[in-house]
C-alpha positions, -999 to 999 in steps of 0.1 A, spaced: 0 0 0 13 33 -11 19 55 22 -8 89 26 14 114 47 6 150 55 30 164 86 22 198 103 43 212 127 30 237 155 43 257 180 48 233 205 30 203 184 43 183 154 15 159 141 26 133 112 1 113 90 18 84 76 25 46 76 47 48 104 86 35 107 92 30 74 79 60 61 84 84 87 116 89 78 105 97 41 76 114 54 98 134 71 121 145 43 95 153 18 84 178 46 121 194 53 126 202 16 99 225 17 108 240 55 132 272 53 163 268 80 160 303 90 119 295 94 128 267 118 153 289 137 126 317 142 105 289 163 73 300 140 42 298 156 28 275 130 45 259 103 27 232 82 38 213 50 21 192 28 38 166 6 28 147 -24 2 119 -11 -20 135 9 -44 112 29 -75 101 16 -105 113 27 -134 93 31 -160 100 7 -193 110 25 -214 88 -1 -195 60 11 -193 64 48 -224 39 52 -210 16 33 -171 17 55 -164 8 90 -135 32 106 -117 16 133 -86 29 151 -59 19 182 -52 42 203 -17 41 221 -11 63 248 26 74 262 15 104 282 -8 104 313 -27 134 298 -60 115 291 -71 144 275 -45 134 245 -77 111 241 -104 138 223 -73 149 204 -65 122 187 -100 115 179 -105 149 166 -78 153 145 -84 115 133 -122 125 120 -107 158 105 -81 139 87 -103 111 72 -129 132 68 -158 120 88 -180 133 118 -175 98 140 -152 70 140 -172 37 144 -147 22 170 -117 28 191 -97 7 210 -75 19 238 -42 6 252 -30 32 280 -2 44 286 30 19 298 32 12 334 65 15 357 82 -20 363 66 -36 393 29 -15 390 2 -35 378 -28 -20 357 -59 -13 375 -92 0 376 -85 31 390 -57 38 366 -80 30 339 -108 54 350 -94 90 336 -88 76 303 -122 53 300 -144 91 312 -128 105 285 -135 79 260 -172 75 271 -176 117 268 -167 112 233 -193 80 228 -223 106 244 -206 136 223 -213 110 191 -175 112 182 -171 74 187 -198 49 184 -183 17 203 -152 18 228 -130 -18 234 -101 -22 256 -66 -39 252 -45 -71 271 -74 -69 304 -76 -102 323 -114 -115 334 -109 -100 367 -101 -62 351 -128 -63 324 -152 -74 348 -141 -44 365 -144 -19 342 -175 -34 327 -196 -33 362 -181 3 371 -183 19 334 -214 36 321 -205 30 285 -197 -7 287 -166 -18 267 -178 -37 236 -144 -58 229 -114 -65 243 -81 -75 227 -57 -101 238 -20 -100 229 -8 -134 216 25 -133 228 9 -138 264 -14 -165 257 -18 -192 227 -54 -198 239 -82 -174 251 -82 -180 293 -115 -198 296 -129 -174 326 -122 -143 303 -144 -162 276 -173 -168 298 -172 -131 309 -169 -121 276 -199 -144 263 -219 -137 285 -219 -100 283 -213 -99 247 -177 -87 247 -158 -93 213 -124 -111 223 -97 -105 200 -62 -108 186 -33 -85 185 5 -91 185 18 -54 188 45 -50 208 45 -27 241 63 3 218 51 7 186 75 37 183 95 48 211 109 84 217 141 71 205 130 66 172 113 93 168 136 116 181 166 99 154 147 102 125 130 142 137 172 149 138 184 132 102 151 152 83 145 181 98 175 207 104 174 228 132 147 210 149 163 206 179 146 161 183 160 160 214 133 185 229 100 160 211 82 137 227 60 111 214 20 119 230 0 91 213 3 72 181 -32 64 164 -35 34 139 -68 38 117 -80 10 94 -115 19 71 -127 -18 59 -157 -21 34 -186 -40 56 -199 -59 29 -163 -74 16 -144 -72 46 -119 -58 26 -96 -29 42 -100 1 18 -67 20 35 -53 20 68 -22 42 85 -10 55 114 -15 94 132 11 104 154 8 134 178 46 150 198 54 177 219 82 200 227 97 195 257 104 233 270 120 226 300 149 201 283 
C-alpha cells in the first residue's frame, strides 16, 4: 500500500500522518525540503507542509458503506490526548464519527500492575466522546477477566471488545471467555509489541530530516493506527498511522 502522509508542525506540536517506521523517515524528508532553515530557527508559531500523497478522505457517499476503526496508544498520562486524537483523526479522514476505538494506556513502571482506577481517567474520556457521538463503540486492550469485569460493572458505556495480545497466551483463558460471552464482549487478537514507536526513534529520524529541529526537545504523545474496511467485503479500503509529539520546554 502506497503510504498517505501530510506532517504539520506547531508551535509546541508536530503531528505526522503516515505509515509509520518506514515511512516516517520519508515522510519526514519530503516535509524538510519545503521547510526554510532560517523559518525553523525563528520557532514560528505555526508551520505546516504538505507533501505529495495527501491522505485520503473518506467520501461522504460512502461512509455507510465503511467501518473506521482505530488503536489508540497512549505514552503520556494526559487522558485528554484522548479527544485529540480522535478529533484530529475525524478531520483527517474526513468523517463526523469513527465507528470504534480501542485503547491501550499508557505503559506502566516496572513492578505496578494496571488497575481500575488507573483506567478510570482515560475510560471518562473515551465514554464523553461516545455521548458527544465522536465514537460509536469503545473496546479495551490485554485486560484479564478480573479487570474487564471491573471496568465493565463500574463503566457507564460498557466496553464492547477486548483484545488479547498473543505473545501472552496461545489460547483465550477460559474465565475471560465466559465473561466475555456472556456480556457480549468481542475477544480479540493483536501481536503489537509494548512500543510501537519509542521516543528514541522518533527523536533519530525528527534529527536526520529536519534541520534545526532541535529532536532532542520532542516527545511522542500518542500514536493512532486507523483502518477503514468495506462492511460488505471485509476488505480494508486503507489504513495508516497518526502520530501526535510535543516539545519538551524545559529540556
Amino acid at each position: 500500500m502506497q503510504a498517505n502522509r501530510w506532517i504539520s508542525i506547531r508551535k509546541k506540536r508536530i503531528v505526522v500522518y503516515t505509515s509509520l517506521r518506514d515511512c516516517i523517515h520519508k515522510t519526514l524528508n519530503e516535509c524538510s525540503s519545503k521547510i526554510s532553515p532560517i523559518l525553523m530557527q525563528e520557532k514560528p508559531d505555526v508551520l505546516e507542509c504538505t507533501v505529495a500523497q495527501a491522505i485520503e478522505k473518506i467520501n461522504p457517499e460512502e461512509r455507510e458503506e465503511l467501518k473506521v476503526s482505530a488503536k489508540l496508544f497512549l505514552a503520556g498520562s494526559n487522558s485528554s490526548s484522548i479527544r485529540d486524537a480522535v478529533d484530529i483523526t475525524c478531520s483527517a479522514l474526513g468523517v463526523a464519527q469513527l465507528d470504534s476505538v480501542i485503547i491501550a494506556p499508557p505503559p506502566l513502571e516496572d513492578g505496578i500492575n494496571l488497575s481500575l482506577e488507573y483506567l478510570q481517567p482515560y475510560w471518562g474520556e473515551l465514554e464523553n466522546l461516545v455521548q458527544n457521538k465522536k465514537i460509536v463503540a469503545i473496546g479495551t486492550s490485554d485486560l484479564d477477566k478480573m479487570l474487564l469485569e471491573q471496568l465493565y460493572l463500574w463503566a457507564q458505556v460498557k466496553p464492547n471488545s477486548n483484545q488479547v495480545n498473543l505473545a501472552s497466551c496461545c489460547v483465550m483463558p477460559p474465565d475471560l471467555t465466559a465473561f466475555a460471552k456472556q456480556f457480549d464482549i468481542q475477544l480479540l487478537t493483536h501481536n503489537d509489541p509494548k512500543e510501537l514507536l519509542c521516543e528514541a526513534s522518533f527523536q533519530e529520524a525528527l534529527q536526520e530530516s529536519v534541520q534545526n529541529s532541535r529532536a532532542h526537545k520532542w516527545i511522542p504523545l500518542w500514536l493512532l493506527r486507523y483502518s477503514v474496511i468495506v462492511k460488505s467485503r471485509g476488505i480494508i479500503k486503507s489504513k495508516g498511522y497518526i502520530l501526535q509529539a510535543k516539545r519538551n520546554v524545559s529540556s
